[in-house]
FIDO-720544 format. One record per residue (C-alpha): z, x, y; chain. Coordinates in steps of 0.5 Angstrom, whole numbers, always signed. Layout:
     w     u     v milum
     Z     X     Y     A
...
REM end
This chain:
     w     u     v milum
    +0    +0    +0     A
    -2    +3    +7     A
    +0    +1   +14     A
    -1    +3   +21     A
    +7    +6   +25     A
    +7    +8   +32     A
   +14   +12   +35     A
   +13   +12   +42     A
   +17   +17   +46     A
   +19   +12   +51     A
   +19    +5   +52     A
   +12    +2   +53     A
   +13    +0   +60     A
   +14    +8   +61     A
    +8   +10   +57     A
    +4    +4   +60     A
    +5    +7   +67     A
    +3   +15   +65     A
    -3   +12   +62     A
    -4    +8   +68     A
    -3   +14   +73     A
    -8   +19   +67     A
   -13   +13   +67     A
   -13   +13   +74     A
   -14   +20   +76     A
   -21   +20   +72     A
   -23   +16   +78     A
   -21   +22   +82     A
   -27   +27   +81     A
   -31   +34   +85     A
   -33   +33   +91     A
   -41   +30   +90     A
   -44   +34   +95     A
   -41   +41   +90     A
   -42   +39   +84     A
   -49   +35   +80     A
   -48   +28   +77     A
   -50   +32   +69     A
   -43   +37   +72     A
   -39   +31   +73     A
   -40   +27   +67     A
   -38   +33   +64     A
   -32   +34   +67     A
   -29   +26   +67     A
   -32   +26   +60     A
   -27   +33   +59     A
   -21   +29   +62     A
   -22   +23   +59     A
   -21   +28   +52     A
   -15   +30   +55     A
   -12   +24   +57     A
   -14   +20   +50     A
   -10   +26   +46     A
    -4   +26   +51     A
    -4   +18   +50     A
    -5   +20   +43     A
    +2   +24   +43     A
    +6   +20   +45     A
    +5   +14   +41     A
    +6   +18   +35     A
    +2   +14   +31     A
    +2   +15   +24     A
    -1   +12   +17     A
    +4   +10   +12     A
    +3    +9    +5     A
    +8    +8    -1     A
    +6   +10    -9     A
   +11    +9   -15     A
   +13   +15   -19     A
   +16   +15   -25     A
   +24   +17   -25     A
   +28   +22   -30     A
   +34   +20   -33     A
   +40   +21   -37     A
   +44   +19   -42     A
   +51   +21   -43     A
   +53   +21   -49     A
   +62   +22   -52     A
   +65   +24   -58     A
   +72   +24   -59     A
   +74   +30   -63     A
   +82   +30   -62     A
   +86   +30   -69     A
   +87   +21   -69     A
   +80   +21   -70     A
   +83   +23   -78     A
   +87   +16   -77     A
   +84   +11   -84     A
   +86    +6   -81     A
   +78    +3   -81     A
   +75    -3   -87     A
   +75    +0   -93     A
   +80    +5   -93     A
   +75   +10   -88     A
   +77   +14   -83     A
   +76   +13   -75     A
   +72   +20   -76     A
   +67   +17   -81     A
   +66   +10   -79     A
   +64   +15   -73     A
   +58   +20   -75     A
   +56   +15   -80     A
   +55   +10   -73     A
   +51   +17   -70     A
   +47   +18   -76     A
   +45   +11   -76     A
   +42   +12   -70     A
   +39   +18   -71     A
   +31   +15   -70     A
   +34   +11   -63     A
   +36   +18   -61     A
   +30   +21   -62     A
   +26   +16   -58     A
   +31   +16   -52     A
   +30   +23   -52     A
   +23   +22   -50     A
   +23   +18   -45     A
   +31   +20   -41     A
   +35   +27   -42     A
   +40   +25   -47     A
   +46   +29   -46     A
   +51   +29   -52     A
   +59   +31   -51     A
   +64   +33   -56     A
   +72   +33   -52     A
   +78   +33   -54     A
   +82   +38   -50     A
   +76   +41   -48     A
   +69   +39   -47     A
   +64   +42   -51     A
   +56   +41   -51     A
   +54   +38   -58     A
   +45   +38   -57     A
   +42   +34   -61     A
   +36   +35   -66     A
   +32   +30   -68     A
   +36   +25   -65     A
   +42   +28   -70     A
   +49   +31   -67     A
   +51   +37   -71     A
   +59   +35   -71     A
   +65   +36   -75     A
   +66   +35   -82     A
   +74   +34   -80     A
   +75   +33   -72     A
   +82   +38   -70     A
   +84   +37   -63     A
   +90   +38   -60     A
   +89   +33   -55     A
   +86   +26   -52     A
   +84   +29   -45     A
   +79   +22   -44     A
   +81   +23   -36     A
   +80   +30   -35     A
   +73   +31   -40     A
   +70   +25   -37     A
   +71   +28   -30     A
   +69   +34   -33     A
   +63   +31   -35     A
   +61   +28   -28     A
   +61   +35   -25     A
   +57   +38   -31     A
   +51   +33   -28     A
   +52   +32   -21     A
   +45   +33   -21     A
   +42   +29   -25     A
   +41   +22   -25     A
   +45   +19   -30     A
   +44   +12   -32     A
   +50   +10   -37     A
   +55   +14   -40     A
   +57   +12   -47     A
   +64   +14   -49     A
   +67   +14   -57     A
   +73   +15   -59     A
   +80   +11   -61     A
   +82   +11   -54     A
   +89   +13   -53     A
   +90   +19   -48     A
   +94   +24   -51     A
   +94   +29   -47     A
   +98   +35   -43     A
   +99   +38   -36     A
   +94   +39   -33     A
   +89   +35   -38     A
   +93   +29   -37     A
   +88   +26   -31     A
   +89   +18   -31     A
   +82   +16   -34     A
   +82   +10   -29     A
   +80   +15   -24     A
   +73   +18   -26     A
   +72   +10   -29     A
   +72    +8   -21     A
   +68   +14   -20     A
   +63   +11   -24     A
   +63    +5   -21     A
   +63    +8   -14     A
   +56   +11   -16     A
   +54    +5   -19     A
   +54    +8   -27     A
   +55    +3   -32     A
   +61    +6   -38     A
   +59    +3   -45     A
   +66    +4   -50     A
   +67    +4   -57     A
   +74    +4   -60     A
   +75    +6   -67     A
   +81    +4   -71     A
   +87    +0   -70     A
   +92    -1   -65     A
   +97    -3   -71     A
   +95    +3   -75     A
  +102    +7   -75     A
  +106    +8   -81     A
  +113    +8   -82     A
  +116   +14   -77     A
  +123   +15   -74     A
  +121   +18   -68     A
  +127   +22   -62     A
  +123   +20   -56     A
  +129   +23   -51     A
  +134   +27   -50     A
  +139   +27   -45     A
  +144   +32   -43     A
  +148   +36   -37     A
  +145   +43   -36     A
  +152   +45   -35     A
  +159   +43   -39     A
  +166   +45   -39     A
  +170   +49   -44     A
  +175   +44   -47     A
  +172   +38   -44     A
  +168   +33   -48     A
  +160   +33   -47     A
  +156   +27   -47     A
  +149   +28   -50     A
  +145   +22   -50     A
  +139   +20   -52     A
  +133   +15   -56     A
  +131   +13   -63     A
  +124   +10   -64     A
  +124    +6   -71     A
  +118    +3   -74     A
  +118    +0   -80     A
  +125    +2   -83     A
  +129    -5   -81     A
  +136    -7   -84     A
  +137    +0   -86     A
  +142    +5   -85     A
  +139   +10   -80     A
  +142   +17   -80     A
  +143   +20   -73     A
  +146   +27   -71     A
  +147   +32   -65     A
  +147   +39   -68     A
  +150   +45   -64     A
  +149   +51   -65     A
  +155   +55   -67     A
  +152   +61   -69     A
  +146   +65   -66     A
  +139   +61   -69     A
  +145   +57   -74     A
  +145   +49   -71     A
  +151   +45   -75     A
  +152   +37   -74     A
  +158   +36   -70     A
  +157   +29   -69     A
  +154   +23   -74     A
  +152   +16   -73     A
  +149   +11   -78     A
  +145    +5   -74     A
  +139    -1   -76     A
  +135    -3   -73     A
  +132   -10   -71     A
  +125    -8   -71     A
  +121   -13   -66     A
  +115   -18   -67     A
  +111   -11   -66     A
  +115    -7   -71     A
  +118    -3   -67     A
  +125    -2   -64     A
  +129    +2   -59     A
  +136    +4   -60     A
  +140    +8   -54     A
  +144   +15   -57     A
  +150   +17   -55     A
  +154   +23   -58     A
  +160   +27   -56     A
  +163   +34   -57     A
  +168   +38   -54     A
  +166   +45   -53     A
  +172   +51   -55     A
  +169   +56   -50     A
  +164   +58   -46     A
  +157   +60   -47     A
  +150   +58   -47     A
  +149   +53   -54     A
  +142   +50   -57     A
  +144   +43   -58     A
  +139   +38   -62     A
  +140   +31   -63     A
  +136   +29   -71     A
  +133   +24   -74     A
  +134   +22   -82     A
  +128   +24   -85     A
  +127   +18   -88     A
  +123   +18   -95     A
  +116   +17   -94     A
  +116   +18   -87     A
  +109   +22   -85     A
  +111   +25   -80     A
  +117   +29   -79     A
  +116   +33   -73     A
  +118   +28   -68     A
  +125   +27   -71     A
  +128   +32   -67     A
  +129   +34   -60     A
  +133   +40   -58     A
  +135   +42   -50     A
  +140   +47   -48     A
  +147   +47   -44     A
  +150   +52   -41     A
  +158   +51   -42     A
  +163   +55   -37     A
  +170   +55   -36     A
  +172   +50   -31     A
  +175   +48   -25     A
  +172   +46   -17     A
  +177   +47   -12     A
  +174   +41    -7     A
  +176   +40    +1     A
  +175   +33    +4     A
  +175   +31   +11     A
  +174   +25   +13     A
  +174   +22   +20     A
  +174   +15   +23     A
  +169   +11   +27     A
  +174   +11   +33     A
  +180   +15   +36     A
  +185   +14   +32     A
  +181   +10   +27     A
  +184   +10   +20     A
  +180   +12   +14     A
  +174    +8   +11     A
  +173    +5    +5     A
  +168   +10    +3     A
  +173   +15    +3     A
  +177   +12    -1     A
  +172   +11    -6     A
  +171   +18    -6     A
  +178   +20    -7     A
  +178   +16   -13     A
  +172   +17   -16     A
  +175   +26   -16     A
  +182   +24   -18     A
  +178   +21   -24     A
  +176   +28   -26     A
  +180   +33   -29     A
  +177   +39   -28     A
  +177   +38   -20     A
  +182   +40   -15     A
  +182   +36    -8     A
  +186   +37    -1     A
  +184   +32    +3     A
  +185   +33   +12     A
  +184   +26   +15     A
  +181   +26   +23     A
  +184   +21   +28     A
  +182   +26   +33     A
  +188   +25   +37     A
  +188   +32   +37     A
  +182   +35   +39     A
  +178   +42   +36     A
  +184   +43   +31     A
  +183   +50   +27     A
  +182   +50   +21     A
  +178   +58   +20     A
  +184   +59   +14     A
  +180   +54   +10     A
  +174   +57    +9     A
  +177   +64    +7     A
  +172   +66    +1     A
  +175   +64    -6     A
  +180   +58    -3     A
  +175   +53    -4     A
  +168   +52    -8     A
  +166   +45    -4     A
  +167   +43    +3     A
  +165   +35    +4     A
  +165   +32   +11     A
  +165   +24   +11     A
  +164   +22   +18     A
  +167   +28   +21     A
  +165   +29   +28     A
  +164   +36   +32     A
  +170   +35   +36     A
  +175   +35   +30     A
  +174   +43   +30     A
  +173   +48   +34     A
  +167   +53   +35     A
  +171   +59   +31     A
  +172   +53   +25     A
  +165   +52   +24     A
  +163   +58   +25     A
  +167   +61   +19     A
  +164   +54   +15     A
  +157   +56   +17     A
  +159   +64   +14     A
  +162   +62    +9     A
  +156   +57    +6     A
  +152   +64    +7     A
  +156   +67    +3     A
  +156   +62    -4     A
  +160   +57    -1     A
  +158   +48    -2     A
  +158   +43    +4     A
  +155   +36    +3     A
  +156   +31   +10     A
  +155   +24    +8     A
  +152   +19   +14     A
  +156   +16   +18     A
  +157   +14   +26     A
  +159   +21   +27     A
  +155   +25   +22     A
  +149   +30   +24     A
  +146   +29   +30     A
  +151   +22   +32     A
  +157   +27   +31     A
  +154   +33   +36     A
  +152   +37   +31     A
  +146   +39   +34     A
  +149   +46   +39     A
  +154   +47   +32     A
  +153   +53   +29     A
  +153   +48   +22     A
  +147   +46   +24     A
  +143   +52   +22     A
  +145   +50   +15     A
  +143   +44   +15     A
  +137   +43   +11     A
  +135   +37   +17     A
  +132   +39   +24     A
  +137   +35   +29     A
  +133   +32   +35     A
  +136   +31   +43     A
  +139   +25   +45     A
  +142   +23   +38     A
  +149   +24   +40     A
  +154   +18   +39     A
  +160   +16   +43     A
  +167   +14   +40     A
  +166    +6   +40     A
  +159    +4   +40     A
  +156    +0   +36     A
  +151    +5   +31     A
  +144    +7   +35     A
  +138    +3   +31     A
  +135    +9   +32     A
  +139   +14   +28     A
  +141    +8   +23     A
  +137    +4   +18     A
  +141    -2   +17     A
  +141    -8   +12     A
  +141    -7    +5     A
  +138    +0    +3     A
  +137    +1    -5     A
  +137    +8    -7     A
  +132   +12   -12     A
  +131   +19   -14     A
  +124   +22   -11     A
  +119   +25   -16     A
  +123   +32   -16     A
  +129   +28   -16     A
  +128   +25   -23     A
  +129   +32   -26     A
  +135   +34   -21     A
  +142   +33   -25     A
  +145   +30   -19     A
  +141   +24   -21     A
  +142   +23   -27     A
  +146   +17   -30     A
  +147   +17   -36     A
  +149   +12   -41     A
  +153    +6   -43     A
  +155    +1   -48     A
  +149    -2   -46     A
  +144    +3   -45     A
  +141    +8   -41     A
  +142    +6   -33     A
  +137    +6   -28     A
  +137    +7   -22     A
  +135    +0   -21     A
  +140    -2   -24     A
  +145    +0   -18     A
  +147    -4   -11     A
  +143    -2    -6     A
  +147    +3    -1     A
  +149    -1    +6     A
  +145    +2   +11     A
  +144    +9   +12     A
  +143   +15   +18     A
  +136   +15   +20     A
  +132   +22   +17     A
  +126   +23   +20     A
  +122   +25   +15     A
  +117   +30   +20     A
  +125   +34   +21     A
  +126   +36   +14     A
  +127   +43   +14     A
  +121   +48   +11     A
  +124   +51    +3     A
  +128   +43    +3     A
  +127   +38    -3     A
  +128   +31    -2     A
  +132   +28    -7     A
  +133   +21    -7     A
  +129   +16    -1     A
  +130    +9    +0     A
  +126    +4    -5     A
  +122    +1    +1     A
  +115    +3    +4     A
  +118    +8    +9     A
  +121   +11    +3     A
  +126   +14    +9     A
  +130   +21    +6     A
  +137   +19    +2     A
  +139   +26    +0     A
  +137   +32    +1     A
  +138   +40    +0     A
  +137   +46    +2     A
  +139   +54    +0     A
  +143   +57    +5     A
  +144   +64    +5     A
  +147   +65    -2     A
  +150   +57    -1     A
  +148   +50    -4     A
  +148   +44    +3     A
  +146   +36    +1     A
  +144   +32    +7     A
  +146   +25    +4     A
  +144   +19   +10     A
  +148   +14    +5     A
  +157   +12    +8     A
  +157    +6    +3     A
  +157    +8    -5     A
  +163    +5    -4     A
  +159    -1    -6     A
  +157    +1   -13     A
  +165    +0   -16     A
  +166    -6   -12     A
  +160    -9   -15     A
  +161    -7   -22     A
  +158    +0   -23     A
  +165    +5   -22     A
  +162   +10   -27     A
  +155   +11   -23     A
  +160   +12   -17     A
  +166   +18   -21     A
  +159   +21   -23     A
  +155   +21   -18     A
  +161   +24   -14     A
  +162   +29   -19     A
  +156   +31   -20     A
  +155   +32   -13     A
  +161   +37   -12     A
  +159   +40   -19     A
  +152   +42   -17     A
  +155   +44   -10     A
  +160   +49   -13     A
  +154   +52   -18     A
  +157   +50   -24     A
  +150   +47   -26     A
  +148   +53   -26     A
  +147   +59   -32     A
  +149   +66   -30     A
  +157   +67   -28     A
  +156   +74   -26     A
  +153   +77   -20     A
  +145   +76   -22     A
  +143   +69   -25     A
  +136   +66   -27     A
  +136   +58   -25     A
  +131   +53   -29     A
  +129   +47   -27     A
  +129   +44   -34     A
  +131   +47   -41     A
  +125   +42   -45     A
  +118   +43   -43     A
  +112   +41   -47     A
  +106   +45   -49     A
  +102   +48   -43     A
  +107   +45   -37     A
  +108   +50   -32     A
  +115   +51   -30     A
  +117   +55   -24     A
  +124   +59   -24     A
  +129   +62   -18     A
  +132   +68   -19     A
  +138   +72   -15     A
  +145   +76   -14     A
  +151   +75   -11     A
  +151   +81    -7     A
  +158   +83    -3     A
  +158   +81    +3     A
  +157   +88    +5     A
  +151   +88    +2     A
  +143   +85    +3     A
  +139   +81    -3     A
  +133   +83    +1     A
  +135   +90    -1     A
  +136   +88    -8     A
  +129   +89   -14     A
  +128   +84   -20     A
  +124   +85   -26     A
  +123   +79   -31     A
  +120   +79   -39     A
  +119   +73   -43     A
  +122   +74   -50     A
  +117   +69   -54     A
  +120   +65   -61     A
  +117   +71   -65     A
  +121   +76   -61     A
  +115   +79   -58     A
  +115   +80   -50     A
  +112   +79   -44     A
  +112   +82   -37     A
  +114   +77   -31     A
  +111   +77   -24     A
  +116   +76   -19     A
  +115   +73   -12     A
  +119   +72    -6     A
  +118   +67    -2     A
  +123   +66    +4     A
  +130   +68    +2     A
  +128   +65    -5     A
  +125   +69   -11     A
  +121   +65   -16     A
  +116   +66   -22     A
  +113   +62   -26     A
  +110   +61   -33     A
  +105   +57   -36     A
   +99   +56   -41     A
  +105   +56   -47     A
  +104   +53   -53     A
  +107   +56   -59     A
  +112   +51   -61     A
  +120   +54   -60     A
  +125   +57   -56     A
  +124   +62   -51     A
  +128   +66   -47     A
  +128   +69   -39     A
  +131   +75   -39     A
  +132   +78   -31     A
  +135   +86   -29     A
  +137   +88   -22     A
  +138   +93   -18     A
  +139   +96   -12     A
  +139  +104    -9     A
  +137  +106   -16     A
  +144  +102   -19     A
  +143   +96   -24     A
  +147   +89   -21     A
  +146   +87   -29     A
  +142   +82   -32     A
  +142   +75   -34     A
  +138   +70   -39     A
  +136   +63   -40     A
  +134   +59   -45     A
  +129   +54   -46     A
  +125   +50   -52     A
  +118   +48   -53     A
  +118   +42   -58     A
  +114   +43   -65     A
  +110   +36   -62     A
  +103   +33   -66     A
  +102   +30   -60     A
   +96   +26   -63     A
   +98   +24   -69     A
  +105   +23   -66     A
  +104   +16   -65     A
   +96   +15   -66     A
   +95    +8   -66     A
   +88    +7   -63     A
   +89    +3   -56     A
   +83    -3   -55     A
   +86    -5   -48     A
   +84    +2   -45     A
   +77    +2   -46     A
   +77    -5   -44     A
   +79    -3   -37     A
   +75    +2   -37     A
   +68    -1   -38     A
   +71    -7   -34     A
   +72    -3   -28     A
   +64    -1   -29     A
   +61    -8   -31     A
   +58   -10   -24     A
   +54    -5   -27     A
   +53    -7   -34     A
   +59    -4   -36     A
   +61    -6   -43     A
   +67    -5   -48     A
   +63    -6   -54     A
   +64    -6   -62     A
   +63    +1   -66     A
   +57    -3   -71     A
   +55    -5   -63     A
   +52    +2   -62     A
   +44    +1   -64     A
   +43    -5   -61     A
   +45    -2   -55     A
   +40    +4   -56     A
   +35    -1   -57     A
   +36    -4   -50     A
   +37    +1   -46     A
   +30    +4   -50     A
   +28    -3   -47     A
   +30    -1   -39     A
   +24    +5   -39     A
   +20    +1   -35     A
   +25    +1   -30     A
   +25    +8   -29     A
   +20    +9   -23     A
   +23   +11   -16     A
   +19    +8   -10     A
   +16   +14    -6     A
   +14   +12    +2     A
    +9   +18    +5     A
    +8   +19   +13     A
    +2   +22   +15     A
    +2   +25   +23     A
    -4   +29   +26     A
    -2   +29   +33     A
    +3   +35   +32     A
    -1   +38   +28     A
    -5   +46   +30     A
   -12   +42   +29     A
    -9   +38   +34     A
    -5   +43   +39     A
   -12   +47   +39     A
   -16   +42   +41     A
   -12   +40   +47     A
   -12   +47   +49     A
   -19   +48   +48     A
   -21   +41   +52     A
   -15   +44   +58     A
   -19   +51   +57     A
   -27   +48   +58     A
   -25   +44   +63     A
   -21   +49   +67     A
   -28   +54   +66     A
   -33   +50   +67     A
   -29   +49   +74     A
   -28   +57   +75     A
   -36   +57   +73     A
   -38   +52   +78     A
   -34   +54   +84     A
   -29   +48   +84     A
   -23   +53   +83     A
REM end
């Protein structure tokens, strides 16, 4: 199809008048008496040239004509490789991994035809991504499928980064549909299938096998224990038993402790039955106790049967590690009133009476009714006097400035501090020109500073009810954990909201701080955060009203919650009980996670951690060593460790030095459990490839059964005819040299002709 296109270079008023002003000008010619009529005609006719080529330029014309082309496409075609494809869950008695090729090799021919009229591009995946060409239409795959994971997400993302350059016209995924997969392959597949939605990409899903398809299995799917304990305390230790298919029947489960190096011995047993589900399937809540005699780090394990014909015995157990030290947390509370000569609040109370409940804390406690201003206090800070120091609604006034300044040096120097919200905490109580300040892990803006008697300033407060949750670091943060009760593990949904709170502004939390609880709400507003100071431990914790959660029915979340705190503060959550330590974040990792860990030394006070040197080795479970690289980040030390995945315990060693002398070592353990990640629980899931095709159906997306996989073939081989792109071409003359020649030939002749006469 041909069409004709002008683009003038203006308006068509603005053309029309330069063509009207170059028309005109060819009335305007030699003088007659000089030129003869044959020299004349010549010279309009040359302007006239002109004056057509100029017009002609303008209006740009152009011929346009459209052609179809036929169109590249590819298909992209996915198989599942991952170890729960051995599943015999099929018709017959046939594994997932059979029903399978069969389904390809069916569909050979139809291959074979594809490939000649698209790019048929194949795919095996199971962590990884790997391509498999096909031959005639033939796949060369596997006789048994091993892979260690299902990283659906992660291999289709993968796959549409490998063809970004093509065209592709529909992507096939085979496979039983569960992802089963680890950091870093554990991207949510949702996220590539919306990609393909958004590029207008149809998803095809075959799910092969059954989502009812496990067998009998006990299975402990938590683990839940305190990374420090206390010598001659009892420890909690909680956990989770998932049973599937062995109801009404006496279930053994223990906690073993380690009693000897490498030796774990049950110290506790429990028979529980289980009331399986309407799916087969129960949930019993684990809890165990024992008294450690003394210090030391201990394996701890909560085990699981075996049961007779259980397949799968390799998730019967988890293991972790505890830290048992000798006990003891010398505490100094001070609390103040809203006004002068104000008595205690019931947040103070609730406080007292959650530590009284603690048997290895020590408490003194100094009320303020500022009667007497800027009293000091430079005694209590004394190193080794006390281990925690909380200020619950304690104004700047209620000590002098040598009184803080001796708490700011003593947080330095390995001291714990915590200050709690309240009308004259932070900013309100005028701690913005205190030294404390500076160990504070929020920044302190102007302005902020509240009178003895006002109401609370709304914009230093959140008021009505504010439910408190730990953020995605906090999850892991022993500060935050629960634990559990006669009826289960506790949530922290499960608590009372908080009534109100100081304003944390997000914007204002210090570089190197971690944010361990926010508000439940949009805002998530800070709640409680931390910081390192020096060699010392600060929490900033907005919330005065934790009183609530006894009053409300839930005194064992308060006494834990407070414990922990002073506990975490005091660093008795930690491994080391010399002057080097090596901290954890968590003491259980699965394979192939990163985990990150903070060394240090408590140096004396004459001396600086800047000047110290540290060395770090990895002892692997067949007592082979690898060297640690060791980084220092502000006042911190960190390394790191990744790509893991040989199943069993693993140790960090730490040296330090300082002017050529040794400060010691110090060692931390941590396990990876021997987990089959796929045949753990290899139930195929339908619902996910569902989803998946669903999110792509406006496109023709389908989730499609396996005996489906030839007929689609055949409709896409159908579609060929659809594959030609409509391409529009554009021809110009007026910018081209041919053109650009001739006008300066024309310009050229008639200016010669004009010398050659004598007009010029």
């Amino acid at each position: 199809m041909t069409s004709f296109d002008i683009n003038p270079i203006g308006p068509f008023w603005l053309v029309a008048a330069i063509a009207a002003l170059l028309v005109g000008s060819l009335l305007v010619g030699p003088s007659r008496q000089r030129t003869t009529g044959r020299q004349r005609a010549v010279l309009v006719l040359l302007r006239a040239a002109v004056v057509m080529m100029v017009l002609l330029a303008m209006l740009r014309p152009a011929i346009v004509y459209t052609e179809l082309r036929p169109q590249s496409g590819s298909l992209v075609l996915m198989i599942d490789t991952s170890r729960s494809m051995q599943v015999t869950d099929s018709v017959g008695g046939e594994s997932r991994w059979n029903v399978l090729r069969k389904r390809v090799a069916d569909a050979a021919e139809l291959l074979n035809g594809l490939s000649k009229d698209f790019d048929v591009r194949s795919y095996t995946f199971d962590r990884e991504v790997a391509s498999a060409p096909l031959n005639s239409g033939k796949m060369d795959l596997p006789d048994e499928p091993n892979g260690p994971q299902s990283a659906i997400g992660a291999s289709l993302d993968d796959i549409l980064q490998r063809e970004a350059t093509s065209r592709i016209l529909a992507v096939m995924l085979l496979s039983d549909g569960a992802q089963r997969a680890f950091a870093p392959r554990d991207l949510p597949p949702q996220q590539p299938a919306r990609q393909l939605r958004s590029q207008g990409i149809p998803l095809y899903t075959f799910t092969f096998g059954s989502s009812g398809s496990q067998s009998a299995d006990l299975a402990i799917d938590e683990l839940l224990a305190p990374d420090t304990a206390f010598a001659e305390m009892p420890v909690e230790i909680a956990g989770q038993l998932s049973v599937r298919g062995y109801g009404n029947q006496d279930l053994k489960v223990q906690l073993l402790w380690e009693t000897e190096p490498g030796v774990l011995t049950p110290v506790d047993t429990h028979l529980v039955r289980a009331d399986l589900g309407a799916d087969g399937l129960a949930k019993i809540p684990l809890s165990f106790q024992y008294t450690p005699a003394g210090p030391g780090e201990y394996k701890v394990a909560i085990q699981a049967g075996p049961m007779e014909g259980e397949r799968m015995e390799k998730n019967n157990r988890l293991s972790s590690f505890i830290h048992v030290r000798i006990g003891g947390v010398k505490v100094f509370l001070l609390d103040g009133g809203d006004f002068i000569g104000g008595g205690p609040l019931p947040e103070q109370r609730g406080v007292r009476w959650s530590l009284a409940t603690s048997p290895d804390v020590t408490l003194t406690r100094e009320h303020f009714d500022y009667q007497e201003r800027e009293r000091d206090f430079r005694d209590a800070f004394e190193p080794g006097k006390y281990d925690v120091i909380l200020l619950l609604n304690v104004d700047s006034i209620a000590l002098n400035r040598a009184s803080w300044d001796a708490a700011t040096a003593w947080i330095r120097q390995g001291g714990g501090l915590m200050m709690a919200g309240g009308a004259h905490s932070f900013g309100p109580g005028g701690f913005r020109d205190n030294s404390l300040a500076d160990a504070l892990p929020i920044e302190i803006g102007r302005a902020e500073r509240q009178n003895f008697g006002e109401p609370p300033a709304a914009d230093m407060h959140l008021s009505g009810a504010v439910a408190m949750r730990p953020t995605r670091f906090g999850r892991g943060h022993w500060i935050m954990d629960l634990g559990t009760t006669a009826e289960g593990r506790l949530s922290w949904e499960d608590v009372p909201p908080l009534v109100g709170a100081n304003r944390f502004d997000p914007a204002r939390i210090k570089v190197g701080a971690n944010v361990v609880a926010e508000s439940a709400d949009e805002a998530r507003m800070p709640l409680l955060v931390w910081n390192a100071y020096g060699n010392g431990r600060v929490l900033a914790f907005a919330g005065d009203s934790t009183e609530m959660w006894r009053r409300y029915g839930f005194p064992e979340v308060l006494k834990r919650f407070w414990r922990q705190v002073v506990l975490w503060l005091a660093k008795k959550d930690v491994t080391d009980e010399g002057e080097v330590w090596v901290r954890l974040p968590q003491r259980r990792i699965l394979p192939g996670e990163p985990m990150t860990f903070s060394v240090g030394v408590n140096v004396p006070k004459e001396k600086s951690i800047a000047e110290s040197k540290f060395s770090a080795y990895l002892v692997l479970p067949d007592h082979s060593k690898q060297a640690i690289e060791l980084t220092r980040r502000g006042d911190g030390i960190f390394g790191e460790i990744s790509n893991l995945s040989i199943a069993g315990d693993y140790r960090i060693a730490v040296m330090a030095t300082q002017n050529g002398q040794s400060l010691g070592t110090a060692e931390a353990r941590f396990v990876i459990e021997d987990q089959d990640l796929e045949l753990d629980n290899p139930a195929a899931d339908p619902d996910l490839m569902d989803s998946l095709a669903q999110t792509t159906a406006e496109f023709g997306g389908e989730a499609l059964a396996p005996e489906q996989f030839s007929s689609l073939l055949n409709q896409l081989a159908a579609k060929k005819l659809e594959l030609k792109e409509t391409v529009r071409h554009k021809k110009t003359h007026w910018d081209t040299w041919p053109f650009f020649l001739t006008l300066v030939a024309l310009l050229a002749g008639d200016w010669f002709l004009r010398k050659k006469w004598g007009l010029v």
